[in-house]
N, C-alpha and C positions, 0 to 999 in steps of 0.2 A: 684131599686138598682141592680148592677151587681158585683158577685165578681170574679177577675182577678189572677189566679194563675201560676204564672212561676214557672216550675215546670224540664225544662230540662236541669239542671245541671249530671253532672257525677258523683257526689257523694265520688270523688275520695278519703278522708277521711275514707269513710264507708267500704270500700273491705276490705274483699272481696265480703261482702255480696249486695254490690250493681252490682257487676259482673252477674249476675243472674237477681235482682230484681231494677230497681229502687228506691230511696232512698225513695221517698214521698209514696212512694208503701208497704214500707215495714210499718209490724202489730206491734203498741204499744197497749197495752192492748187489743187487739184484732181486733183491726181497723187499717188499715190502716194512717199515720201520717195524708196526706192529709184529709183523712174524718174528721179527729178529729178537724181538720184546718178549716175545711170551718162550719162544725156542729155549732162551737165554735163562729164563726166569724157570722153567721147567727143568731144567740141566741143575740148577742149584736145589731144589727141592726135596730129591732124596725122597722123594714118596711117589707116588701116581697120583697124577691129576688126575682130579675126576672132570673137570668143567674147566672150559672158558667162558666168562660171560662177558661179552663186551656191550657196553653206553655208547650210541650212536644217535647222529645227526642222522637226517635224510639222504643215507646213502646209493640209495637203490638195490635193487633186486641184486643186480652183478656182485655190486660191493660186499653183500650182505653174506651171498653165498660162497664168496671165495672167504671170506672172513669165518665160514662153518668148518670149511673143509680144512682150514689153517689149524683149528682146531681137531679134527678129526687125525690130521697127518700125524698130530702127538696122542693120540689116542685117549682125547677128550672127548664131553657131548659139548658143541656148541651151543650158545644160546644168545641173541640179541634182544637188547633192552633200548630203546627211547628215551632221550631228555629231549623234551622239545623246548624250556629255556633254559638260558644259562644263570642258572641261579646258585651257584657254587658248587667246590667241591664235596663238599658232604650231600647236596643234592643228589650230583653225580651217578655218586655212590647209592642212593638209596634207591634209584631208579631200577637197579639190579635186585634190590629187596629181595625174592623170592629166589635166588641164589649165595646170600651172605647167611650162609650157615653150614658150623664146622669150622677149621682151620682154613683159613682164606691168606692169599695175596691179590694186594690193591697195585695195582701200576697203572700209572700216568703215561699214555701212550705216544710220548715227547722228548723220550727219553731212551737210550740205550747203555748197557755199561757191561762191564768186563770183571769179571770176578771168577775167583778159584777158591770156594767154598761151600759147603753144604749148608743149609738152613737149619738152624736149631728150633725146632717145633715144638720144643718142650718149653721155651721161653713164654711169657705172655703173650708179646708183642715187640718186635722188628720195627724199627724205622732208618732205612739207608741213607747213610750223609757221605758227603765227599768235603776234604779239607779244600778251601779256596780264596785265594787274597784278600779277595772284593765283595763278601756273603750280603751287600746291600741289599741287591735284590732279589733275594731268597730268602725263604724261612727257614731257621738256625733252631740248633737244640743246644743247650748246656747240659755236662753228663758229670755228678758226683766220683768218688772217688773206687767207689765199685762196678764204676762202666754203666751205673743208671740213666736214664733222660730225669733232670730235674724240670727242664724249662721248656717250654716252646715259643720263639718269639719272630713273628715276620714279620721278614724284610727290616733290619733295624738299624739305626743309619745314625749310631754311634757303635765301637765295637763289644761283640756282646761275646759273639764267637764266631768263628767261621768254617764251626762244622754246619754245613747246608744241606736241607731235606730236598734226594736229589727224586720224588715222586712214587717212591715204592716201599710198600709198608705190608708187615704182615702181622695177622690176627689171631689167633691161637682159637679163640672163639668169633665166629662171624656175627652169632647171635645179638652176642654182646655187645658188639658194635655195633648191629642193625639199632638195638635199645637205643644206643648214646645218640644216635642222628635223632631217632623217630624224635627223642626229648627237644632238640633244638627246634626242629621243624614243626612241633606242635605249640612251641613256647615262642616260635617265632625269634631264636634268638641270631640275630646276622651280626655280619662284619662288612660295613658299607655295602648293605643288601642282598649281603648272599652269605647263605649258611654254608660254613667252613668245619672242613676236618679238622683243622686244629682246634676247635674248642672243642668237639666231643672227645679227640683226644686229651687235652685237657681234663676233664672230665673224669677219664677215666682213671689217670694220674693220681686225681684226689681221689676216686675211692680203692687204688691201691693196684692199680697194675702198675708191673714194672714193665716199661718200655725200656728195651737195650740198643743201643747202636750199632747200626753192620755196615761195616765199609767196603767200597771195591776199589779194586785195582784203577778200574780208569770211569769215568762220567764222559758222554758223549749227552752232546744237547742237538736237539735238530729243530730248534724256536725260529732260525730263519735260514737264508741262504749260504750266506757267508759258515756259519756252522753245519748244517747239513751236508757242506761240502765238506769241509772239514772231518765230518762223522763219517762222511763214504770213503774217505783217504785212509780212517783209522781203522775202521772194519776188515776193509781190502787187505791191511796189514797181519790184523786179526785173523784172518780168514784163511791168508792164502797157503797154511799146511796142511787144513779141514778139508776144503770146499774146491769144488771143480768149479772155475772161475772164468772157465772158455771154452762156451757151447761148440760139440762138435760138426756142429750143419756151418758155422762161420766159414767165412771166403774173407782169406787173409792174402793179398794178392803184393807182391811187390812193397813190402811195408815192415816197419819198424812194432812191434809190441814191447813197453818197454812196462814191466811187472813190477806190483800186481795191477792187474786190471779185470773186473766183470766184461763179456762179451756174450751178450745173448743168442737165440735163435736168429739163424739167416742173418746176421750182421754180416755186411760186404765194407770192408780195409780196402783201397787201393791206392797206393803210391801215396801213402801216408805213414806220418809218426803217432804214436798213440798212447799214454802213457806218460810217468807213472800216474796213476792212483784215480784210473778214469773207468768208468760203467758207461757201458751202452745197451739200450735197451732191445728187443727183438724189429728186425727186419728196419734197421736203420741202416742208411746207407752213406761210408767216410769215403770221399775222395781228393786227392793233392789236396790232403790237409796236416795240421800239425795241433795234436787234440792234447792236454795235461788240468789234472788235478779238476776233472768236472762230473757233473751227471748228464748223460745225455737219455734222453727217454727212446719209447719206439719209434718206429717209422720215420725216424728225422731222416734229412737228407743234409750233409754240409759238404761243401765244394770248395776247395782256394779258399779255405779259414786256417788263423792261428786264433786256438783259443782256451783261457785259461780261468781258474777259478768262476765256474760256470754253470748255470742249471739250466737246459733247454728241453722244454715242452713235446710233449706228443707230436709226431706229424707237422713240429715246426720244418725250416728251410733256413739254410746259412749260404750262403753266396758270396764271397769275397769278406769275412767277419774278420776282425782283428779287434782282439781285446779279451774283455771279462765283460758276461749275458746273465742276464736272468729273465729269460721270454719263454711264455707260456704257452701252450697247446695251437697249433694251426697256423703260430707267426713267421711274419718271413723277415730276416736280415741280410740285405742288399745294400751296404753303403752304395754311396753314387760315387 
């Protein structure tokens, strides 16, 4: 089994905080999205990985090799691949070519979710949807009366269905789907300029794979702030009978921890409230503050803040903040 992660999107929802960091990079509940992605997606599989192969942007050396070793921690070989345009998700996908063969899982590194079941490998092909009011803007699958995919149709804006393809799809053969892409990409065939997995999905429909639907428990999106935050509230919840969730080098001095909450390396608490459903990153420092429902990253420092539904940057600074933040890496908030 190999899993396949396109991961070089720009994030452009997320800024500013993906200005800095990549989006699948940045820490929900202390881990990066990605890990939590593949961790998650490994746990369902019922086989050994053999590979992770991730699609990346210009992430750097650092990014690249913490991204190997994520790998490695599950006793995978890592391997990185390059998009340098954004020319769709079947692009994406084919950037990793010399890894999509054999039984593959494709994930969309945007995405987390919660499931209590094993992968059926013997199926053709997997495509995971979640039930949801508003399927407008997502792509939906309609499913016969034997639990098939008949349809594929995005984003459709009369009701078609509102099971939604929530980014994570598996292949029974990689091979086979490396073919379906090379066909579009050689025939040049797009969807407003970019060649899309749903039509070699598609494709493959009409010459007779059965695609079946797999559902999970919960869908977590982390497409921007407001959600991300949201996504580290649910984790925390998720998390907190697994995971040691409060490094022991922290200095928790005269203060309230009100669980769950992430609490990284050398995080210094004093005469603060903190909690619920707040991460903070390594060697950040909370003082006379009242912190709920945020992500804070490293090195911050906040002083005399109340503050809530919130993402603060690297080595940002808070000074008397009151409210809901969304400030990126190095800023300072000082009302006057």
């Amino acid at each position: 089994m190999r899993i396949i992660v396109p991961m070089a999107g720009m994030g452009k929802r997320m800024r500013p905080h993906t200005l800095t960091t990549p989006k699948p990079l940045i820490p929900v509940a202390g881990k990066p999205i990605v890990q939590r992605l593949v961790e998650d997606i490994t746990k369902v599989c019922g086989q050994k990985v053999e590979e992770i192969a991730y699609i990346i942007g210009d992430f750097g050396k650092e990014a690249e090799e913490n991204l190997i070793k994520v790998a490695e921690s599950l006793g995978a070989k890592g391997s990185i691949y390059y998009q340098k345009e954004a020319l769709g998700t079947a692009h994406a996908i084919h950037c990793a070519k010399d890894s999509l063969t054999g039984p593959v899982v494709v994930a969309f590194a945007d995405t987390l979710f919660k499931a209590d079941f094993t992968l059926d490998a013997e199926k053709d092909g997997i495509i995971w949807v979640q039930q949801i009011p508003d399927p407008r803007q997502f792509g939906v699958v309609k499913v016969n009366a034997d639990n098939v995919i008949t349809d594929f149709i995005e984003k459709p804006q009369e009701f078609i269905s509102d099971l939604a393809i929530i980014g994570i799809y598996y292949f029974k053969d990689g091979d086979y789907l490396k073919s379906e892409i090379e066909y579009l990409l050689d025939n040049n065939i797009t969807e407003k300029g970019e060649y899309q997995l749903t039509n070699a999905l598609e494709n493959m429909k009409q010459k007779g794979t059965k695609f079946s639907p797999g559902k999970v428990d919960e869908w977590l999106d982390c497409g921007n702030k407001d959600a991300t935050v949201y996504t580290n509230q649910r984790v925390l919840e998720n998390a907190k009978a697994t995971e040691n969730l409060v490094s022991s080098s922290a200095k928790i001095i005269n203060s309230e921890i009100i669980e769950p909450c992430f609490i990284g390396e050398n995080v210094h608490i004093e005469n603060a409230k903190v909690g619920p459903h707040v991460s903070i990153g390594n060697n950040t420092k909370i003082t006379n503050s009242v912190i709920s429902n945020s992500i804070i990253q490293s090195n911050v420092k906040a002083d005399d803040s109340k503050i809530s539904n919130s993402m603060i940057g690297h080595f940002a600074e808070l000074k008397g903040a009151n409210g809901s933040y969304s400030i990126s890496d190095y800023s300072t908030v000082q009302p006057s």
